[in-house]
N, C-alpha and C positions, 0 to 999 in steps of 0.2 A: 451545484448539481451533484446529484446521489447515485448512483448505480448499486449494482443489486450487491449486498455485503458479504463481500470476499471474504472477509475472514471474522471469527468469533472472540471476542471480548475476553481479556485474561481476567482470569480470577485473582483475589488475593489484591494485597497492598492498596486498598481502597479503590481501587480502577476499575471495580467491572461496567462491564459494557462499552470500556474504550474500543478504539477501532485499532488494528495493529499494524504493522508500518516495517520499518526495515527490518530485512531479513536477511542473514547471512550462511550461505550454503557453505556446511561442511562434508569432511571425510567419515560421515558417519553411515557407510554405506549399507549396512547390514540394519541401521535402525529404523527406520521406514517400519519395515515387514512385522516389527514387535511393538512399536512406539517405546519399546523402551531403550532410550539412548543413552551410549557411551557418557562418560565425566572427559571432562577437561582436558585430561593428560595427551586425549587425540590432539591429532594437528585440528585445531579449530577451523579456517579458512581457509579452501584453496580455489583454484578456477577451471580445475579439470573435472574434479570428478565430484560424485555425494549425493544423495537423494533426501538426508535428514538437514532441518533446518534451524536457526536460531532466529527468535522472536524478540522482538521489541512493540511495546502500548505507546499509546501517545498518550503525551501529556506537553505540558507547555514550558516550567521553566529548566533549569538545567538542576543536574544531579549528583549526589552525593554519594559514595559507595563506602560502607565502613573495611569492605576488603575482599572483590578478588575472591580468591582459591580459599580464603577462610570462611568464607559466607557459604560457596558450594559445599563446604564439608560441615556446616551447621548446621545446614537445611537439611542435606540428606542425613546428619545423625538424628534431629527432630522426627523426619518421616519413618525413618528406620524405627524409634522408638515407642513412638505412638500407635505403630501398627504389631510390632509386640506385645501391646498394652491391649489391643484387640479395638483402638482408635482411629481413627481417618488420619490417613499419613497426608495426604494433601491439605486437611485444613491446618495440621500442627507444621507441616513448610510452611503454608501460607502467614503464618505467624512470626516464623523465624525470619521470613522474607521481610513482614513490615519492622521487625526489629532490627533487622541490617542497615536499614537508611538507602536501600536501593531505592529507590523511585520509581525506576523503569519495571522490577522485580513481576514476576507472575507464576502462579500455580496453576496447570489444567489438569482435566481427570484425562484420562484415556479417550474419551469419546473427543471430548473437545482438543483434544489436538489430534484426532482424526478426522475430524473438521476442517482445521485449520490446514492440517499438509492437503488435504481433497483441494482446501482454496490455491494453498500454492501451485497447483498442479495445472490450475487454470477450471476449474468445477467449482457451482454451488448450489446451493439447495433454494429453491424461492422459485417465483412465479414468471420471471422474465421482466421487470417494471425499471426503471430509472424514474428518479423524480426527483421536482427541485420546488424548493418554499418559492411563491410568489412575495408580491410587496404585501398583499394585503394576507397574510398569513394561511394561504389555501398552500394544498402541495397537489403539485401538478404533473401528470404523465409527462418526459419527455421524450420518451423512448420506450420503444417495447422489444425486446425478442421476438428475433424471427422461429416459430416453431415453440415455442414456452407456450404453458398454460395461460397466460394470461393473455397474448396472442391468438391464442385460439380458440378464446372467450368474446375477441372482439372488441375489446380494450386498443384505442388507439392513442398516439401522442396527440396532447390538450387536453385529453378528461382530466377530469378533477376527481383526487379519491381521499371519500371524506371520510373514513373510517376503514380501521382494519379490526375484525373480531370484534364491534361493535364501541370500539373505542377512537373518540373523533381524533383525525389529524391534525384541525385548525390549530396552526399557533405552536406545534410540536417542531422539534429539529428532523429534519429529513433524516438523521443516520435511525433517530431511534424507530420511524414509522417503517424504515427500510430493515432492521431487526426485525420488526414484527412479521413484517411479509416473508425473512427469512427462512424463521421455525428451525425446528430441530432435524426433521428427517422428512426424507422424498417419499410422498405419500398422504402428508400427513395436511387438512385440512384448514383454510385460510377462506372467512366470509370477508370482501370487499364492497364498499361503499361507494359507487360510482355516482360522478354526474358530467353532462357532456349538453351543452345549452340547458334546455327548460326539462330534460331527458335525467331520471336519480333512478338511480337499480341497485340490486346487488348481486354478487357473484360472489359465489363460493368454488373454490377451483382448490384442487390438488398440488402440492407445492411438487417439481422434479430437482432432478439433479441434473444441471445447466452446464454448458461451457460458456465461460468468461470471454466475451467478448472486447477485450483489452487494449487495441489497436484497432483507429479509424480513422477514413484517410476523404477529406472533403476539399474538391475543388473547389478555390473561393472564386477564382479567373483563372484566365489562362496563362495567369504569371503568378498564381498565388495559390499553393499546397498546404492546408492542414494537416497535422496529422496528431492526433489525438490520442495520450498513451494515459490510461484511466488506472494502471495497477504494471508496477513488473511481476508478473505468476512467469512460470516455464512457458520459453518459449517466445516472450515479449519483443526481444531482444531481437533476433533474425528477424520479425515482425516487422522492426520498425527500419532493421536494414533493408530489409525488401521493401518494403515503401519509400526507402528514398532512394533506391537504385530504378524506380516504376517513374519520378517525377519527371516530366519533360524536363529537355536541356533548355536553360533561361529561364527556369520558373526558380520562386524562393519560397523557404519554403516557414510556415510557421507552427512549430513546436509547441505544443501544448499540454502546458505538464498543469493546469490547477485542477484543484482536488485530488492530485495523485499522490495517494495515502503513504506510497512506495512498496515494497516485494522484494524480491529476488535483487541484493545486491550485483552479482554474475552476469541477471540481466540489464539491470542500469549500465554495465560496463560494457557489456556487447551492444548495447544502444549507443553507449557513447561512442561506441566503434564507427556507427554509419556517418559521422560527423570528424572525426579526428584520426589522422594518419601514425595510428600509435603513439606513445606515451602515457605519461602519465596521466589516471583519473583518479586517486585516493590516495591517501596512506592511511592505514589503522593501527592502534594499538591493542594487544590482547597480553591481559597480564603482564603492561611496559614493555611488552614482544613487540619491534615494530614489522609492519609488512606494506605491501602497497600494489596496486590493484593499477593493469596498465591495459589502454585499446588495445585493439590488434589493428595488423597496416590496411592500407587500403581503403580508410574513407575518404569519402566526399570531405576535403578540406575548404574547399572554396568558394561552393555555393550559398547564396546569401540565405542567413538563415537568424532569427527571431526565436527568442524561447519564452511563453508565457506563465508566469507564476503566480499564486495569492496564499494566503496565509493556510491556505489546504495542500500546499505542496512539501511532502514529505519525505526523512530521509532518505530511501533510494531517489527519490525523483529531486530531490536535495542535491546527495551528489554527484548526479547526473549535471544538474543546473551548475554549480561548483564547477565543475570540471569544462567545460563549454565557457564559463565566462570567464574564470581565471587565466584559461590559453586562448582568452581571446576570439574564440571561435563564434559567439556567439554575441546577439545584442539579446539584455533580459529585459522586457515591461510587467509591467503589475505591481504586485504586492510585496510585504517582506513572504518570505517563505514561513513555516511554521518553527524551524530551528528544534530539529532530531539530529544528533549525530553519537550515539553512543550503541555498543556494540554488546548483544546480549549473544550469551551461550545457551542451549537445554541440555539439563542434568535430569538422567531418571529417577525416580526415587521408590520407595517400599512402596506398593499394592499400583504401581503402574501407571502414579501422574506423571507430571513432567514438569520442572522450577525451568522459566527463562531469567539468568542472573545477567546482570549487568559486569562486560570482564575488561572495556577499555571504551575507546572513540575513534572517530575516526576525522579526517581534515581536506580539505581543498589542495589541488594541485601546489597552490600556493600560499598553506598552510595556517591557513583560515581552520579554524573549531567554529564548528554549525549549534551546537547542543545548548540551546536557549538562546539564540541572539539569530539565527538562520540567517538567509540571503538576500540582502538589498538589491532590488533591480537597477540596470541600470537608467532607464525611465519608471519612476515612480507614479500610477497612474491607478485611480479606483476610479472613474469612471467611461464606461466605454474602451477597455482595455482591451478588445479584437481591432478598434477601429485605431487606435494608438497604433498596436503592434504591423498593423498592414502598412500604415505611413511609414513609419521605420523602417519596410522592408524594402519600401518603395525607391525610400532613399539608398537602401545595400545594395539596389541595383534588379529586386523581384518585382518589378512595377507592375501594375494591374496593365 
């Protein structure tokens, strides 16, 4: 399943159109307001404070870096040069970038990582849709915003939308039909393709600018909590502590982290809060710097609790999952995870893109590297894996 696309595809190093994934909040507090952000020499990561962020694309195996603080200074001499030259300083990064052997590496213009922080913020642009591929290659409503354009067009979950901008669905990956629906700016015009039984129309609706519905919490019984975390954006975090401090006492609760692309590292970790009485959730490295990322006191240590994974589950929600089942706290079903664990920086550059470089990784409490190999559940299970994870829990003592 797809939800509306939080965040915009980096440019550069062959990857556009990827989806983007963990994000790490730095001390870069003044760069929000210009997009153009500090280099490196800031302290990269911390848990208090920051409003600018570092980007990471997905991609699947693991990475090479030819260097660190030597790559940031190639790239920004590249853009510096080119736009001297009276050239696009971002496409001449985005070159230096595929010549570094980063992997992860990305170039955005200005806009587009004005885009991208509006997602971290928990806002996006698009019509309010969630959709997921059926068997037989249809993509299917399964959720609509409440108050969105497309809600208030009458679009309900079960239609079927078989076009966007006149270009069929069938047979396409949900991220890229959920791009289309995205567009560029609130305002700006998206014809849809409906059908709902023997009933085919179309709507043409106004794309806005949404808040991220992130956190959702479904009674399965009355011994049985879902609670569904689709993206860590600002704010995910107290989210999900407050949904578990709202569950009845006796009930267990099941965690649902697939397709969670991940966000906000800070907030995977104050998630990991509502589950772990302090300690340890991370360690990372930045430039062989090590650091490490701990709960705060005061969760729920005891309540029987299930976390559900598949190969859509991504760094933050990585090591969120890492951190839950190496302390034991948790029992994991599903799939492998998708295997993100490395740690990008942004660097500004001449005429006001922004390079996310690849500057270390990061590890499980019990020093697990995620970055191509991800996380084995500990029941491995592709089919019916909500029905799996309730018997589990049943057994931790959350019985129906």
């Amino acid at each position: 399943m797809s939800g509306p696309d939080l965040c915009p595809g980096p440019r550069g190093a062959g990857r556009r159109g990827a989806a983007l994934a963990l994000v790490l909040l730095g001390v870069l507090a003044t760069a929000a307001a210009t997009n153009c952000l500090p280099g490196p020499e800031r302290a990269p990561l911390v848990l208090t404070s920051g409003t600018s962020v570092a980007a990471e694309a997905d991609a699947r195996a693991g990475h090479t870096t030819r260097g660190g603080e030597r790559t940031v200074d190639e790239v920004r001499r590249a853009a510096a040069e080119a736009e001297a030259d009276g050239k696009s300083g971002a496409r001449a990064a985005e070159e230096a970038v595929g010549r570094s052997g980063d992997r992860w590496g990305a170039v955005y213009d200005r806009a587009q990582y004005e885009q991208y922080e509006d997602a971290l913020e928990g806002r996006y642009t698009g019509v309010g849709l969630w959709l997921a591929r059926t068997a037989d290659g249809r993509t299917e409503v399964t959720r609509v915003q409440d108050g969105g354009p497309a809600a208030r067009a009458g679009v309900r979950p079960g239609d079927f939308l078989r076009a966007v901008d006149g270009r069929p669905t069938q047979g396409q990956p949900v991220t890229d039909v959920v791009a289309r629906l995205r567009g560029d700016a609130a305002g700006s015009r998206v014809a849809l393709d409906l059908s709902r039984g023997t009933r085919v129309w179309t709507l043409t609706l106004g794309r806005a600018v949404l808040a991220a519905q992130d956190v959702s919490v479904t009674d399965l019984s009355a011994k049985v909590v879902m609670i569904k975390v689709a993206a860590f954006t600002k704010g995910t975090g107290e989210r999900v502590r407050g949904a578990v401090r709202r569950v009845p006492k006796g009930a267990g609760i099941l965690l649902d982290l697939r397709g969670n692309s991940g966000g906000l590292v800070t907030e995977a970790t104050t998630a990991a809060s509502a589950f772990l009485d302090g300690g340890l959730v991370a360690t990372y490295d930045v430039h062989g710097r090590q650091h490490a990322l701990y709960a705060q006191g005061g969760g729920d240590g005891t309540r029987p609790l299930v976390v559900l994974i598949d190969g859509g589950t991504m760094s933050a929600a990585e090591l969120l999952t890492g951190a839950l089942q190496d302390r034991g706290r948790a029992v994991t079903v599903g799939a492998r995870t998708f295997g993100k664990g490395s740690v990008q920086m942004p660097t500004g550059l001449a005429g006001g893109a922004v390079a996310e470089l690849t500057v270390g990784h990061y590890r499980t409490p019990a020093g697990h590297a995620l970055d191509g190999s991800g996380i084995t559940p500990d029941l491995p299970v592709t089919d019916h894996p909500l029905e799996h994870a309730e018997t589990v829990l049943s057994g931790l003592g959350g019985a129906r």
